[in-house]
N, C-alpha and C positions, 0 to 999 in steps of 0.2 A: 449195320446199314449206314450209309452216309450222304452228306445233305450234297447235290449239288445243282441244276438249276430246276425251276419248280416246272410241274407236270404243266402239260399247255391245259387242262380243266383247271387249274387252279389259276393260271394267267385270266381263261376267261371268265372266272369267277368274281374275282378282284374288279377286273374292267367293268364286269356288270353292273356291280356296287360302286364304283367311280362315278360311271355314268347315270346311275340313280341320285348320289350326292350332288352332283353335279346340276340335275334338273331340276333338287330342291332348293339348294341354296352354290351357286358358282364359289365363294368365299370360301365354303368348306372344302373343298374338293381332292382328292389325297394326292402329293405329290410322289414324284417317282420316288424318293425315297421310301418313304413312307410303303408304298405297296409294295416296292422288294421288300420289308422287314416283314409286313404281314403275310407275304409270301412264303417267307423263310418260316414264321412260326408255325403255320398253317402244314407245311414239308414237315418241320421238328415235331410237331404230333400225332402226323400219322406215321413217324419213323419208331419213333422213344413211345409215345402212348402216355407222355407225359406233359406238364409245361414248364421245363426246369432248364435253364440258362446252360448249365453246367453242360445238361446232355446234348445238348442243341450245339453249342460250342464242340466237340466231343465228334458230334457226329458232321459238325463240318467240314472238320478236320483245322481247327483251328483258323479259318477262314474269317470268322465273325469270332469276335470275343465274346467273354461272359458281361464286361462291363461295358460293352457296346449297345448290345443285346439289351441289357436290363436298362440301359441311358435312356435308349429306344421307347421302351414300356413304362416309365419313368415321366419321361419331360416332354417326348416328340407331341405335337400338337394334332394329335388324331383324334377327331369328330368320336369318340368310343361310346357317346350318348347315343348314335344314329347309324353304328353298324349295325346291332343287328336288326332295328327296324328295318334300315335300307335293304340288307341280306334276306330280309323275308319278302319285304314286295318284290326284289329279284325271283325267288323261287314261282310266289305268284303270277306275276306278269309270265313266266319260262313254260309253266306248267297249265296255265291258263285255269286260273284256282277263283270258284267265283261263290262256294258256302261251306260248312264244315262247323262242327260241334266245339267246343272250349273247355278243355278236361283241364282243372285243376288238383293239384295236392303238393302237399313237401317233403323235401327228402333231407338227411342229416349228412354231415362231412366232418366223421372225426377227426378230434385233436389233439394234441400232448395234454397229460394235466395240468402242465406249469405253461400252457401257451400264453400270453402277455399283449404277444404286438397282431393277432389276426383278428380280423375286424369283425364283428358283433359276436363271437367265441361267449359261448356262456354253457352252463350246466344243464344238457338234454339228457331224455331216459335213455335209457340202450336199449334196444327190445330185441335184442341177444342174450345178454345174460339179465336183463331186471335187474341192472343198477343203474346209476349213472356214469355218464361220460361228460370230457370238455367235448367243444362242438359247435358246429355251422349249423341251420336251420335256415334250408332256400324254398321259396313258394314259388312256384311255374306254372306258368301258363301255355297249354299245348293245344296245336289246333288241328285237328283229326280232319282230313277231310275223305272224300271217295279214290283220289289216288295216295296223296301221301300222307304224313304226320309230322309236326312242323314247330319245335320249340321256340315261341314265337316273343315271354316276358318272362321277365324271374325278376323276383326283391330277396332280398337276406333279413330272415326276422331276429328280432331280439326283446327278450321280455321285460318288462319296467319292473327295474330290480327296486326303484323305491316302494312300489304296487306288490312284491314279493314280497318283503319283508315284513309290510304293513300287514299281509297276510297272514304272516308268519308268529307275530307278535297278538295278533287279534285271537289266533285259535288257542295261542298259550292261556291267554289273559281268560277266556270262555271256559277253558276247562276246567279254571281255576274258580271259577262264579264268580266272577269280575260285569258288575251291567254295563251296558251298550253304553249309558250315557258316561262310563268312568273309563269306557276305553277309547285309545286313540280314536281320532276320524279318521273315513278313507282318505289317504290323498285321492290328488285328480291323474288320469294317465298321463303320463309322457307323452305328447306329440310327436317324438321321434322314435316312438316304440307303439306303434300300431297293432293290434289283433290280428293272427293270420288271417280269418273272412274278411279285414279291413284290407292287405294287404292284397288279396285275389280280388276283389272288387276298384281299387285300383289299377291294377295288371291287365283285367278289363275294361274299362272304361280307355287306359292308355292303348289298347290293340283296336277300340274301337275309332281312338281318334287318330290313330295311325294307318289303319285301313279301312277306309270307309266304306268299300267297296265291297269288301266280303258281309255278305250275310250271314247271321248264326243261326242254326238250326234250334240249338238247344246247349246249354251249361250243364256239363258232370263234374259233380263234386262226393267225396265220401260222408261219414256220418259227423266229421267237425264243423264239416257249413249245413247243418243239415238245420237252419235257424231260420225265422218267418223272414228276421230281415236282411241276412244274407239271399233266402231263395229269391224274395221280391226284388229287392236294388239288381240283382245279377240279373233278373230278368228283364228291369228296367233297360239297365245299360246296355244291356248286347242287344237291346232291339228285338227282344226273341220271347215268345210267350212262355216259353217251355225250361223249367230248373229243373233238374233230378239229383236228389241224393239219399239218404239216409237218416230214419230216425231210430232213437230205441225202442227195446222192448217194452220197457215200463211207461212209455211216453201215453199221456190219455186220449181218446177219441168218444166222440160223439157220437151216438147212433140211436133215433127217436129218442131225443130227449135223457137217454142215459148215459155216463161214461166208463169208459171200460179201460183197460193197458190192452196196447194195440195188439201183443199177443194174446191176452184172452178171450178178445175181439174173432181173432183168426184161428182159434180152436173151438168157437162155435161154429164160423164159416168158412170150412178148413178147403186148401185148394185143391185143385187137378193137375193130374199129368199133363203135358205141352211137350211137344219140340219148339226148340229155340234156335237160332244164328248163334253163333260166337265169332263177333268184331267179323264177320260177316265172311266165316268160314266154318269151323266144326259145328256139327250137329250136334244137339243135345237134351236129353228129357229131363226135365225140370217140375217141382211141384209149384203152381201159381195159384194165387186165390190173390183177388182185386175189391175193392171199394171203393168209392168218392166220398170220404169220411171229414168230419170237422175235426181238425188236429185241435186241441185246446188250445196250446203251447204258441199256435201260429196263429188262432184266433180267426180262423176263415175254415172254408170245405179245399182238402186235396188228394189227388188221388194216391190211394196206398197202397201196395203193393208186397204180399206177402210171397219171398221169391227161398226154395230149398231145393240144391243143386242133388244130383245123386251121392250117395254115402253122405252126406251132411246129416248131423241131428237135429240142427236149430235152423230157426229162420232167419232171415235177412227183413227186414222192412224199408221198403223204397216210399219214396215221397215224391211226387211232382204236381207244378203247380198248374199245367195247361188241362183242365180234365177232359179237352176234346178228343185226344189221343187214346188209341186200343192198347190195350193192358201189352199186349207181346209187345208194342212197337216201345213203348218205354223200357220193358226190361231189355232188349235187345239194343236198345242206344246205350243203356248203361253199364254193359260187357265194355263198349266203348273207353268208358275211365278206365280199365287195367291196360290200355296203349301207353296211356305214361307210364306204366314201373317197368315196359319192356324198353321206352328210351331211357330212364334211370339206369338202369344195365347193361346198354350199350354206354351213357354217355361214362357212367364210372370205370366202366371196364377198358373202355377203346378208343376213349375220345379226350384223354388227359387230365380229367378232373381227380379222378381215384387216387392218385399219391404227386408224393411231391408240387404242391400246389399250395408252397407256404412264402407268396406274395404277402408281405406287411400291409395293414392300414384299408382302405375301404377301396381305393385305386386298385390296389395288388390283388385284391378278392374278386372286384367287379370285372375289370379287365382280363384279368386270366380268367374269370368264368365265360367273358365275351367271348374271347379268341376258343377257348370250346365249344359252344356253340356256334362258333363260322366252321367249325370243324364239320360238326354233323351237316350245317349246312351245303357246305363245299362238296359234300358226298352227292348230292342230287346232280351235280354238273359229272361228275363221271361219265366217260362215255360208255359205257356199258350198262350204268344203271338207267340215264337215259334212254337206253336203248329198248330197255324193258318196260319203262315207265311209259312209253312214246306208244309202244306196241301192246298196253292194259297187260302185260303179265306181271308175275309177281314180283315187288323190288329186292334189290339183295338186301342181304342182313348186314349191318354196320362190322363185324369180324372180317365175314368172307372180303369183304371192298377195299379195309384196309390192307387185310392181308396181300391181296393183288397189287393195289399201292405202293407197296414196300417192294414186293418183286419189280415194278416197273423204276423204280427208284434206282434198286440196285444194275439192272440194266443198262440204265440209262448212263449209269457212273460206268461201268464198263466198256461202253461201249465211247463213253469221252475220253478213256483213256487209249483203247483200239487207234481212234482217231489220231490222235497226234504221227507228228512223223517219228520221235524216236519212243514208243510204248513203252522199253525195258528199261529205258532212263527214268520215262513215268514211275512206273511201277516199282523201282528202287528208291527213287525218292518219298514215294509214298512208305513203303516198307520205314523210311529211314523214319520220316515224320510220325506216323504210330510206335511206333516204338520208343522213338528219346521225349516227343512233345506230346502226345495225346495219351496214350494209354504205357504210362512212366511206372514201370517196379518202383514197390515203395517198401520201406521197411516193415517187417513185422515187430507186434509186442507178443507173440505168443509163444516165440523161438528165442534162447539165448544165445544163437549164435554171435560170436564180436562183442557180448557183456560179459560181466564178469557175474557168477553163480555166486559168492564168496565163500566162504571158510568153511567148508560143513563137517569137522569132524574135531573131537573133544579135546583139550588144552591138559597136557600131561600134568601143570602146575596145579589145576584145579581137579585131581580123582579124587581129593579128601572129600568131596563136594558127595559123592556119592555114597561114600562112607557113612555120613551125618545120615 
């Protein structure tokens, strides 16, 4: 595929976001440079599926350099604090988006072992094979609403490796019968290495002072915030009486004055059969059994929710803190949280973060994570997705859109070259151009063809050799 002027949805995409900059602060506002580069990136990812200079060059046909290109990403003075908030209230205002739920969780982006220059790269589990890997660890924030799903914040965590260690040295020192008072003290955390529930309650707090206007129905989170003062702050912050997440099995509860682990709780008052929504399409029988239980751990009453999908042999236990709400309506918001692992899947797979995405230093990470997400977001201006969104049916899926993208792309280039008055002059030069400057024969090292093999056969001076 190859790059050449950007689709008119992404012109009007860009302008939209211009004109948002613009009515926040005149100062910031992107210069026409500046929007053709983001234009161009924006074209190079839904071409390549990547964010990689080289291919972007590659597929422009040498039009844009790689070191222009990366100058651009580099030094050019673009607002990159305020795209995608600005990208979002575009989507909002276009879609007329006025409540919607706040699903939380994080995802990994592996890395070489020897990675050095990518910014906050540290040693995550693999939950493929059950070891470890080098690795990114990003927390998102996603805003589900009744028409679309809207990646709206993200932070990059990193863990306070002096807090590691201290860890690490405290559990030696204990094994060994070493007392509390002869072992190190804790240090205090990093400031600059936050806790993921500290990271998602920022993420929060920042989507609420950047849209004020939306209402939150409710915060999904999985069983890592499933903590009194994670649930409470979130529910603080987003304005919203309602958290859901997950606690464990072993966790204790209250019930007349005794406490029990919350599944032994729930195989005294074990649930029933339900139909359920799924994110508010497939039907499903599910076994449910419910309480308004005093969690110990959260030190208040909330409701708990013992939820076993068909073929499952264990329970799941749900937590939320508004106990006004009917038991189905909580479990059926919290189908809700698996919307984000199906934008995980598009954003890794088709929207350029998945490979080649090894920008240096906190700029290179941040940045190239920005320009994917305008990716996803730039898909909503399509005029066909529009056209389904507009009319309540169902939205395409981020593969099929791209995939049409790339067709319309190549089109377009053919049809620029039709145009001219001499075509076959076009079209020879082009031949000439891929061939000597874009896509150049290179040597191999696999073949000895033009080397020399050297000497492979025995020295008649030395047969006594074989004698011995």
């Amino acid at each position: 595929m190859f790059l050449s002027e950007p689709l008119p949805f992404i012109v009007n995409f860009l302008d939209d976001i211009n004109q948002a900059i613009k009515e926040y602060d005149p100062d910031l506002v992107l210069s026409r440079i500046q929007k053709s580069w983001l234009m161009f990136c924006i074209m190079g990812i839904f071409l390549t599926r990547t964010v990689c200079w080289a291919k972007f060059e590659r597929a422009s046909l040498g039009k844009y350099s790689l070191p222009a290109i990366s100058w651009m990403f580099r030094k050019s003075q673009i607002p990159w604090e305020m795209l995608l908030s600005m990208s979002t209230s575009v989507i909002i205002r276009r879609f007329g988006i006025t409540h919607g739920c706040l699903a939380i969780d994080e995802t990994d982006k592996k890395r070489s072992k020897s990675v050095k220059y990518i910014f906050k790269a540290h040693k995550i589990k693999d939950k493929n094979s059950g070891g470890f890997m080098m690795g990114q660890k990003i927390v998102f924030l996603l805003l589900v609403t009744p028409k679309i799903s809207i990646p709206v914040a993200f932070q990059f965590y990193m863990p306070d490796q002096k807090l590691k260690k201290w860890e690490k040295l405290d559990e030696k020192l204990r094994k060994k019968g070493v007392s509390k008072k002869n072992r190190p003290s804790k240090p205090p955390r990093d400031g600059d290495c936050p806790m993921i529930p500290e990271i998602a309650l920022r993420l929060i707090k920042d989507f609420r002072k950047n849209h004020p206007t939306i209402k939150v129905d409710c915060v999904l989170a999985d069983a890592l915030y499933g903590t009194q003062s994670f649930l409470d702050e979130a529910s603080k912050i987003a304005g919203c009486k309602q958290s859901v997440s997950q606690i464990k099995k072993n966790q204790n509860v209250r019930y007349r004055n005794r406490e029990f682990h919350v599944e032994k709780y729930f195989m005294s008052y074990p649930g029933v059969k339900q139909k359920i929504t799924i994110r508010g399409g497939k039907k499903v029988t599910v076994i449910v059994g419910s309480a308004r239980l005093h969690v110990c751990s959260h030190n208040k009453k909330r409701f708990v929710i013992a939820l076993k999908y068909e073929g499952e042999d264990d329970y799941r236990y749900i937590v939320a803190t508004d106990l006004s709400w009917r038991t189905l309506d909580i479990v059926e918001a919290y189908t809700l949280r698996w919307v984000i692992e199906v934008f995980f899947e598009d954003w890794k797979t088709s929207e350029g973060w998945g490979k080649l995405t090894k920008h240096t230093g906190e700029d290179g990470s941040s940045r190239g994570l920005i320009l994917s997400l305008m990716v996803d977001h730039c898909l909503f201006f399509h005029p066909d997705q529009q056209a389904f969104l507009d009319n309540n049916l169902s939205a395409c899926t981020v593969g099929s859109l791209i995939r049409q993208i790339r067709v319309e792309c190549f089109l377009q280039f053919i049809k620029g070259i039709i145009s001219k008055e001499n075509p076959d002059e076009q079209i020879d030069l082009l031949t000439e151009i891929l061939k000597n400057e874009i896509y150049e024969l290179k040597s191999s090292s696999k073949h000895m063809s033009g080397k020399a093999l050297g000497r492979l056969v025995p020295t008649p001076a030395l047969k006594y050799k074989n004698a011995a």
